[in-house]
Structure formats: structure tokens, C-alpha cells
Z-matrix of the N, CA and C atoms (Angstrom, degrees):
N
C 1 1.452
C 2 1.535 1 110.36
N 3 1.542 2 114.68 1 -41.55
C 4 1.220 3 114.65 2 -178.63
C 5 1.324 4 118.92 3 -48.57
N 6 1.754 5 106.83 4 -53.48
C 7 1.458 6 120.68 5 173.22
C 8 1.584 7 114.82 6 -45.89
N 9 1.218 8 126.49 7 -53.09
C 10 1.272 9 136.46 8 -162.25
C 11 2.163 10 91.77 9 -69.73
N 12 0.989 11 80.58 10 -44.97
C 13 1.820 12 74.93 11 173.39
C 14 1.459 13 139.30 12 -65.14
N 15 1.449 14 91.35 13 -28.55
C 16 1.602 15 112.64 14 167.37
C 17 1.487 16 100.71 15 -69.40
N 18 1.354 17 123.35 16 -55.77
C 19 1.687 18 121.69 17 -168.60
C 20 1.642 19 108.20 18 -52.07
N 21 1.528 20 92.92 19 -35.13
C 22 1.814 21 84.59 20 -166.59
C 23 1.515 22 93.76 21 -94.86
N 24 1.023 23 142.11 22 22.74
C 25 1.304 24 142.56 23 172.53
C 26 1.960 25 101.96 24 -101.45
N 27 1.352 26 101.75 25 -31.86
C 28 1.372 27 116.36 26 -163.80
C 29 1.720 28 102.81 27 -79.34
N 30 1.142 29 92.48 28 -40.07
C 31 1.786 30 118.99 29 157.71
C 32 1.752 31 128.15 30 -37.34
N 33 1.789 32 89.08 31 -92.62
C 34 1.490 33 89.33 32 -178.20
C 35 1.357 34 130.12 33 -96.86
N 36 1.827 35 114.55 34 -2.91
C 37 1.182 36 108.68 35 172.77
C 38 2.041 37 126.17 36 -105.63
N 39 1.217 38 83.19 37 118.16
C 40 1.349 39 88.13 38 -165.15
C 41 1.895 40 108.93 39 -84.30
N 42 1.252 41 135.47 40 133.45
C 43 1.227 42 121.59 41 -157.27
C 44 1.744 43 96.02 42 -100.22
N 45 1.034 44 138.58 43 156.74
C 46 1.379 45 162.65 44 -142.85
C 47 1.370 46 109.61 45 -75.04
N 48 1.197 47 146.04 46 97.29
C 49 1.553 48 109.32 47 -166.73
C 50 1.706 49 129.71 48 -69.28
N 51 1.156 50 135.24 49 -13.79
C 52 1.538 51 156.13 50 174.89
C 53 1.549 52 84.61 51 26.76
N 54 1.093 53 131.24 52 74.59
C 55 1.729 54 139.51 53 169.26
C 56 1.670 55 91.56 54 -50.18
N 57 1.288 56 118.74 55 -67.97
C 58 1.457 57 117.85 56 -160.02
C 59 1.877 58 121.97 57 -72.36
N 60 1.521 59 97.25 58 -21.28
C 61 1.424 60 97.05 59 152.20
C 62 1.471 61 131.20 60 -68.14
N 63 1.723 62 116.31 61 -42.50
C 64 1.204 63 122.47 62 168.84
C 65 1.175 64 112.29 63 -64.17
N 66 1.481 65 149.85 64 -24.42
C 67 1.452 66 157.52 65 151.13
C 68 1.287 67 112.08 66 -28.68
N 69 1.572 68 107.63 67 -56.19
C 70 1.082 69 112.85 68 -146.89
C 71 1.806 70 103.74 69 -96.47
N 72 1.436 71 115.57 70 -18.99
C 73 1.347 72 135.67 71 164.23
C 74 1.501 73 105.75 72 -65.74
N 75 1.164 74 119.31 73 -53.88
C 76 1.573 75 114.04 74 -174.97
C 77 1.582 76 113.95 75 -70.49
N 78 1.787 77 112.88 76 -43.03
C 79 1.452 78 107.13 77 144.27
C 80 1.666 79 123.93 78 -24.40
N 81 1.194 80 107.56 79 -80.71
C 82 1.364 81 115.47 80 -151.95
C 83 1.968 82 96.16 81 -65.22
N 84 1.714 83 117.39 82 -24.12
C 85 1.636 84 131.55 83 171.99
C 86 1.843 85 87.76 84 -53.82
N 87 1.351 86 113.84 85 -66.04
C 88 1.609 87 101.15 86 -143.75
C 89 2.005 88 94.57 87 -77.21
N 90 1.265 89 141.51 88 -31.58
C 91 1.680 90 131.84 89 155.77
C 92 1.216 91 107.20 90 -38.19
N 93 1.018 92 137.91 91 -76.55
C 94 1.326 93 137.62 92 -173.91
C 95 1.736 94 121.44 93 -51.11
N 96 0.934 95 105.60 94 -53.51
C 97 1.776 96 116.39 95 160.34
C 98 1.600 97 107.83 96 -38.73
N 99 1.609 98 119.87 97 -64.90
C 100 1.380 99 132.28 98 -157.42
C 101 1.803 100 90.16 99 -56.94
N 102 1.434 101 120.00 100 -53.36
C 103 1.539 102 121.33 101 -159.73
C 104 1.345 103 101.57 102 -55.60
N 105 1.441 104 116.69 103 -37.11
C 106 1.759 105 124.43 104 -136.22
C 107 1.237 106 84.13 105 -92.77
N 108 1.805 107 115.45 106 153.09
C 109 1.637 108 131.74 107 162.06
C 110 1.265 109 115.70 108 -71.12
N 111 1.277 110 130.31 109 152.32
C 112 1.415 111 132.42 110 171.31
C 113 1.338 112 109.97 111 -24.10
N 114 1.357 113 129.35 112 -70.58
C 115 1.767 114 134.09 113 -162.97
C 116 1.834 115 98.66 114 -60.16
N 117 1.721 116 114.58 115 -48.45
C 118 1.439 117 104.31 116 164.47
C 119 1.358 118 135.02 117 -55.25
N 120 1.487 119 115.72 118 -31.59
C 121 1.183 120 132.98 119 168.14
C 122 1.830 121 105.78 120 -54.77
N 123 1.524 122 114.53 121 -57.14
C 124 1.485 123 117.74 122 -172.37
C 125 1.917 124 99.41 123 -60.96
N 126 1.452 125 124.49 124 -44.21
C 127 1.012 126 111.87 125 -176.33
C 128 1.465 127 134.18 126 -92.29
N 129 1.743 128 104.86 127 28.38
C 130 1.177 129 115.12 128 -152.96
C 131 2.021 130 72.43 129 -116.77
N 132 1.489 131 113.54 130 -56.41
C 133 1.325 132 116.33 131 160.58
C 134 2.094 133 123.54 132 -28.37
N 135 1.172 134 82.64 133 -52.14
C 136 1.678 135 88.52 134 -177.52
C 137 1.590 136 104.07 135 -62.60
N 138 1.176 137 115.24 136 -28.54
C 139 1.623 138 127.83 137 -177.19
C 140 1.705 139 115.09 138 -69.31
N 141 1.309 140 104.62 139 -29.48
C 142 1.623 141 116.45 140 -165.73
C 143 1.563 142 97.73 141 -107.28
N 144 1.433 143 124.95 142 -31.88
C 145 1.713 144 122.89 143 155.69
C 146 1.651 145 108.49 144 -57.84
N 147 0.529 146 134.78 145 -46.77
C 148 1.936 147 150.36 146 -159.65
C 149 1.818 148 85.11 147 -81.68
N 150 1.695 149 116.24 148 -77.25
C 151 1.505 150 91.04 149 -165.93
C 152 1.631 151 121.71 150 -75.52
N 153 1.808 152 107.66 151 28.22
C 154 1.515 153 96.41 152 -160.03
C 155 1.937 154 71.78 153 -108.74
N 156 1.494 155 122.43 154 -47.07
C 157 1.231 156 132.31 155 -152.76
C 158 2.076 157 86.22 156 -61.04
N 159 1.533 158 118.19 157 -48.32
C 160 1.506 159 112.04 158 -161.02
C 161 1.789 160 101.11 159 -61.12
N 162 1.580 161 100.55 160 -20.11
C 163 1.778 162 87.17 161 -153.32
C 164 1.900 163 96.86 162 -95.66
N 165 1.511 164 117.52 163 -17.41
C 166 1.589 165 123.51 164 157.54
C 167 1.499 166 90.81 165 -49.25
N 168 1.377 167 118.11 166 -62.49
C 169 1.684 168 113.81 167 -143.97
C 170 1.732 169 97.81 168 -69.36
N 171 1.336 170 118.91 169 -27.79
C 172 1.929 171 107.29 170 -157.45
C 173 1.402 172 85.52 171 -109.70
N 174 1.290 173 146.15 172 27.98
C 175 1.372 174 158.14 173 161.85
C 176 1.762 175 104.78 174 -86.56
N 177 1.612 176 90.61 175 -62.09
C 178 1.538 177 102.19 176 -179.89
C 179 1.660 178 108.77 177 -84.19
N 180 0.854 179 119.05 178 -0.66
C 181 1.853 180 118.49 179 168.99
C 182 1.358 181 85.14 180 -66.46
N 183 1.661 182 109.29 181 -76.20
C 184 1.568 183 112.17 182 -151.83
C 185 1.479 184 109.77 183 -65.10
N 186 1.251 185 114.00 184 -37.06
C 187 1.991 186 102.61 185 163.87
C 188 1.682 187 112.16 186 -16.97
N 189 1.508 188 86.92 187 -79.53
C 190 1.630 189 109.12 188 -171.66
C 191 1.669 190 108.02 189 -51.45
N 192 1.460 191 113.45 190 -45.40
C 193 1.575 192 98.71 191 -168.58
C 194 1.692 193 106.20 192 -69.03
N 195 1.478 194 109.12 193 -31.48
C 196 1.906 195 115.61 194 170.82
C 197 1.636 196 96.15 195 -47.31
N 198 1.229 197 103.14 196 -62.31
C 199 1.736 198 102.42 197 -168.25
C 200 1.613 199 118.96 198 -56.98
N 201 1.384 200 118.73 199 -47.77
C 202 1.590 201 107.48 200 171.72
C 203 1.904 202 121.47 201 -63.57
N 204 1.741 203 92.07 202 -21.87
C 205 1.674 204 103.30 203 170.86
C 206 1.601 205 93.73 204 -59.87
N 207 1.099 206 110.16 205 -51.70
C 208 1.578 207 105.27 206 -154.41
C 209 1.507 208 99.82 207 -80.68
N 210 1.254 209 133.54 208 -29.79
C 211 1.472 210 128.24 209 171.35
C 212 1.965 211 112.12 210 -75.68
N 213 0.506 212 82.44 211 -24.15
C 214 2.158 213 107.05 212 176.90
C 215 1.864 214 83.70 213 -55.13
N 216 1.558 215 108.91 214 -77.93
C 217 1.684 216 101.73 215 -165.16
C 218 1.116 217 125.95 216 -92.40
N 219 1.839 218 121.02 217 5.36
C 220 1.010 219 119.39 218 152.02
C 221 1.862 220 115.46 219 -68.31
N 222 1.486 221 106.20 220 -38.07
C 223 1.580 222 103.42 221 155.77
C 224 1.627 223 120.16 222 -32.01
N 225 1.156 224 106.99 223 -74.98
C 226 1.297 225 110.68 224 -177.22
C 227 1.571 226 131.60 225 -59.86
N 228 1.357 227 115.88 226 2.71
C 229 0.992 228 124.77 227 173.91
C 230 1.965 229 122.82 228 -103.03
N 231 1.578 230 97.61 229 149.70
C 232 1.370 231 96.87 230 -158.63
C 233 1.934 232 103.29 231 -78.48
N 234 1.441 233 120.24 232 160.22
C 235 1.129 234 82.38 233 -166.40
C 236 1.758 235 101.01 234 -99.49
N 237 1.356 236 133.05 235 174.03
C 238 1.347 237 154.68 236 -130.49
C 239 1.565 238 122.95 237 -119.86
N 240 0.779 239 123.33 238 66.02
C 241 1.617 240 115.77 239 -158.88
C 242 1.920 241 98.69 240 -95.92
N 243 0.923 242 123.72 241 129.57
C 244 1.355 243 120.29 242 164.09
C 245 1.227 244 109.16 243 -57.71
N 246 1.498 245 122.95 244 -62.32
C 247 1.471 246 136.59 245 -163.43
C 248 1.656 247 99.95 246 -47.19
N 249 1.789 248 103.07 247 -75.87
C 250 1.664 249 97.90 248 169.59
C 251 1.336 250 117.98 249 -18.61
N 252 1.436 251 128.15 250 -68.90
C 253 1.552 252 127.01 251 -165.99
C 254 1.557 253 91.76 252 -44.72
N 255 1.406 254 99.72 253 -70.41
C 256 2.165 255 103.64 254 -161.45
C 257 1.382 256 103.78 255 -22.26
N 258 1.572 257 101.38 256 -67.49
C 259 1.403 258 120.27 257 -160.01
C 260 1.878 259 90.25 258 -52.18
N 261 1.046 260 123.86 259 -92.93
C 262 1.857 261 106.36 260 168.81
C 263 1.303 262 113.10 261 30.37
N 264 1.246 263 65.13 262 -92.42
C 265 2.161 264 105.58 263 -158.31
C 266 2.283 265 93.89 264 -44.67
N 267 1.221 266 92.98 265 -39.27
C 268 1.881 267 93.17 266 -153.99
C 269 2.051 268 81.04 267 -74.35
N 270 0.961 269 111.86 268 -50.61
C 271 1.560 270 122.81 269 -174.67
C 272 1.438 271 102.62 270 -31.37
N 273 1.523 272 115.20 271 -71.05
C 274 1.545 273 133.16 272 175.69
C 275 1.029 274 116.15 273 -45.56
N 276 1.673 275 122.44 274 -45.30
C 277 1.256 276 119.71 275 171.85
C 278 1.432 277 127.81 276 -54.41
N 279 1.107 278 106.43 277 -51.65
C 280 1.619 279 119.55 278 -175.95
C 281 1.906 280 104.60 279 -90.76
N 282 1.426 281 125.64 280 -2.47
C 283 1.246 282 112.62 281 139.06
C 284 1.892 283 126.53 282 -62.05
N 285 1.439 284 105.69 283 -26.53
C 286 1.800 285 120.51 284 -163.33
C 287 1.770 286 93.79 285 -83.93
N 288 1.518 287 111.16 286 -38.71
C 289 1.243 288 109.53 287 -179.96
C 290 1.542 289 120.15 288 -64.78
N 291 1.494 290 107.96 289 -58.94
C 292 1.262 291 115.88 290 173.61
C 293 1.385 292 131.11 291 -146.82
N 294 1.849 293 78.28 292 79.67
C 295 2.225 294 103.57 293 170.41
C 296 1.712 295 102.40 294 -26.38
N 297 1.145 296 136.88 295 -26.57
C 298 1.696 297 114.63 296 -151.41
C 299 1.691 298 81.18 297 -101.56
N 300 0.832 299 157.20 298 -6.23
C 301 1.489 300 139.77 299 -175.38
C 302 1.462 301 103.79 300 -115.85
N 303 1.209 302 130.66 301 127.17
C 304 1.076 303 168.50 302 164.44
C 305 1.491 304 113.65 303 -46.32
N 306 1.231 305 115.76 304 113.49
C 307 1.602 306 117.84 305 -143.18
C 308 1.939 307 97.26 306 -130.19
């Protein structure tokens, strides 16, 4: 199930593009990099895997919790037939026309 949730996550949610935020993140990535020593550099990396892996993972939480929201009130809903209504609507009509015949 998980898998199948990831695909349709991979699908319909498209993430935001904010070009000038990511600019300005990879800016402020390569200052910080230049100061830091190699071993800071490796754990400055482990830092940007970790907040890239949490924000995939609470991206795809909220997919799924939108999707059972959205399967939740399609539950609750009655279901919709156009035809049914017509058929209604034509029934009523031709009861208003002629009450004495038996419809």
C-alpha cells in the first residue's frame, strides 16, 4: 500500500517551484560549506540528506492523509446518476400532467 501511495504521490503532487528560495538556500549551502573543514563539510552533507529525506517523507504523509480525507467524503456521499434525476424529473412531470393515470 505504501508503494502504491508513493506512485500516486509521484503522480499528482507536484511540489512548488520557489526558484528564488532554492537560490538562495544553495547560496547560503555553498558560504557555509567554503568556512567548514572537510569532516564539517561531510556532516554538514549528512544534514541536507536528513532534511531533504524528512521533507520527501512529511510531503508524502500529507499526500496520503489529503487522499483518505478525500476518500473519507467520497464515502459519505450518495451516489449520482444523471439518468436517475431525468427519469425523476420526466416521472413528476407527467404525474402534474395527468394525476388520474398511475405512474
Amino acid at each position: 500500500m505504501h508503494d502504491y501511495m508513493k506512485a500516486l504521490h509521484a503522480r499528482f503532487c507536484r511540489e512548488p517551484e520557489l526558484q528564488k528560495a532554492r537560490e538562495e538556500l544553495e547560496q547560503a549551502y555553498r558560504e557555509i560549506k567554503a568556512r567548514l573543514g572537510q569532516q564539517d563539510q561531510e556532516t554538514l552533507l549528512q544534514l541536507a540528506d536528513l532534511e531533504n529525506e524528512l521533507r520527501e517523507e512529511t510531503s508524502l504523509t500529507s499526500f496520503i492523509a489529503g487522499f483518505r480525507l478525500g476518500m473519507g467524503i467520497a464515502g459519505e456521499l450518495e451516489p449520482y446518476c444523471f439518468e436517475d434525476e431525468d427519469e425523476r424529473r420526466a416521472t413528476e412531470r407527467a404525474k402534474m400532467r395527468c394525476p388520474q393515470v398511475k405512474i
